[in-house]
N, C-alpha and C positions, 0 to 999 in steps of 0.2 A: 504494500500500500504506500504509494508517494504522501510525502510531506503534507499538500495540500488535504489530498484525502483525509489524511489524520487530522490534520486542525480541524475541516468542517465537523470531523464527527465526533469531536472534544468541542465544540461550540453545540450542536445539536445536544448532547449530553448534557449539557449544561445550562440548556436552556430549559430543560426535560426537569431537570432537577429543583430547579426554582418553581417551573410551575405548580411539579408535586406537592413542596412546599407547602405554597400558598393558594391552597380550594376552598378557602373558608369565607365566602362572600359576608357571612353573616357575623363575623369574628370583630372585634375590636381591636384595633391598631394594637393595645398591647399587646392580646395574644395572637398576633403575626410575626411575632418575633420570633420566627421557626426555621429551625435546621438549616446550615450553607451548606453542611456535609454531615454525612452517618457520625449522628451524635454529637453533635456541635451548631448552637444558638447562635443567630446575630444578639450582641447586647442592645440593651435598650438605648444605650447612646449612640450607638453605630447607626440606628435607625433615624435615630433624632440627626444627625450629620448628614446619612443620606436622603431626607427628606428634607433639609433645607437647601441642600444645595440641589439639588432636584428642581425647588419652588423657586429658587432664587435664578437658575438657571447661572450659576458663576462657579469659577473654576475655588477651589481647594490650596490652601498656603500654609503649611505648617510654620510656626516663627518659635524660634527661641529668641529668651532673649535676657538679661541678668535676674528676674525675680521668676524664671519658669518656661511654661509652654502656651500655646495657644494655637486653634486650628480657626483660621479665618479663612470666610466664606461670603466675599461681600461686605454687607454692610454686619453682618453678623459674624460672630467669633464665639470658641466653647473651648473652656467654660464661661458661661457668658457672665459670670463677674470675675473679682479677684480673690482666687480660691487658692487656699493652700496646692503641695504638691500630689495630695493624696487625689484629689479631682482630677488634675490635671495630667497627673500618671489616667486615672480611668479614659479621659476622653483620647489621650495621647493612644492606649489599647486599643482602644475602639474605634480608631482611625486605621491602626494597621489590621485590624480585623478586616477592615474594608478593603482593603488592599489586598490582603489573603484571600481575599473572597471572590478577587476579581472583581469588585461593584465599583471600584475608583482605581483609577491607572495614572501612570508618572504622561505629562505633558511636554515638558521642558523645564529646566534650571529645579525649581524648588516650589511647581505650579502639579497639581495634581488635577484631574477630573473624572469625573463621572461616566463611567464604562458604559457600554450600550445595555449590555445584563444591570448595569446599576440602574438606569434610566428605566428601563423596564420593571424592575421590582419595585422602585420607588411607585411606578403610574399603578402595579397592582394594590400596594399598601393603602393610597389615597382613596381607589376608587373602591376595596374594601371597606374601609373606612368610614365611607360613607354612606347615608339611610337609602333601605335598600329602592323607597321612591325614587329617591334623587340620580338613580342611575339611569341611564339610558336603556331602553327594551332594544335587545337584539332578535331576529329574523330571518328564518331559514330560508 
């Protein structure tokens, strides 16, 4: 099997697996917080990360700088105040989760965004989410 072959079908896998995921139309944002891999959660910050930069539609900036970390996204940044390191260690995780997970990838220099698999779990999360009125009726 050439190269190409193998990536479509590690992209097709991995699209398969997200949706398994997430079937839970009826489910609350919290509990969408399900499986990237056999037996392993997105955290609930990693969600909050990639649904803002999802809604925000802006790239991802991890900054260090003398009193810590910060992951800016826009006009927004997490933790979004000024939090010891114990916070800032959890969202600093929760950003490489994303990264493991494939949901955000490296842009250039020290500019992160939002993967096409990210972009797409993020629209499932939202549109989950939300009451089940408010969704659009689909049509065979």
């Amino acid at each position: 099997m050439g190269a190409a072959q193998q990536i479509q079908r590690l992209g097709a896998q991995k699209k398969h697996a997200i949706r398994q995921g997430f079937h839970q139309p009826s489910a609350t944002l919290p509990s969408l917080v399900q499986p990237t891999a056999p037996g392993r959660r997105l955290m609930p910050e990693a969600v909050e990360i990639l649904l803002a930069a999802a809604k925000q539609d802006q790239p991802l900036l991890p900054v260090q700088y003398d009193g810590g970390w910060v992951l800016q996204c826009g006009p927004i940044q997490f933790p979004s105040d000024q939090t010891g390191p114990r916070k800032q260690a959890t969202y600093r995780r929760a950003f490489e989760q994303l990264i493991q997970s494939g949901l955000v990838e490296h842009a250039h220099g020290n500019v992160w965004g939002i993967s096409h698999d990210g972009y797409l779990l993020a629209d499932q999360l939202i549109a989950a989410a939300q009451p089940r009125s408010a969704q659009p009726e689909t049509t065979l």
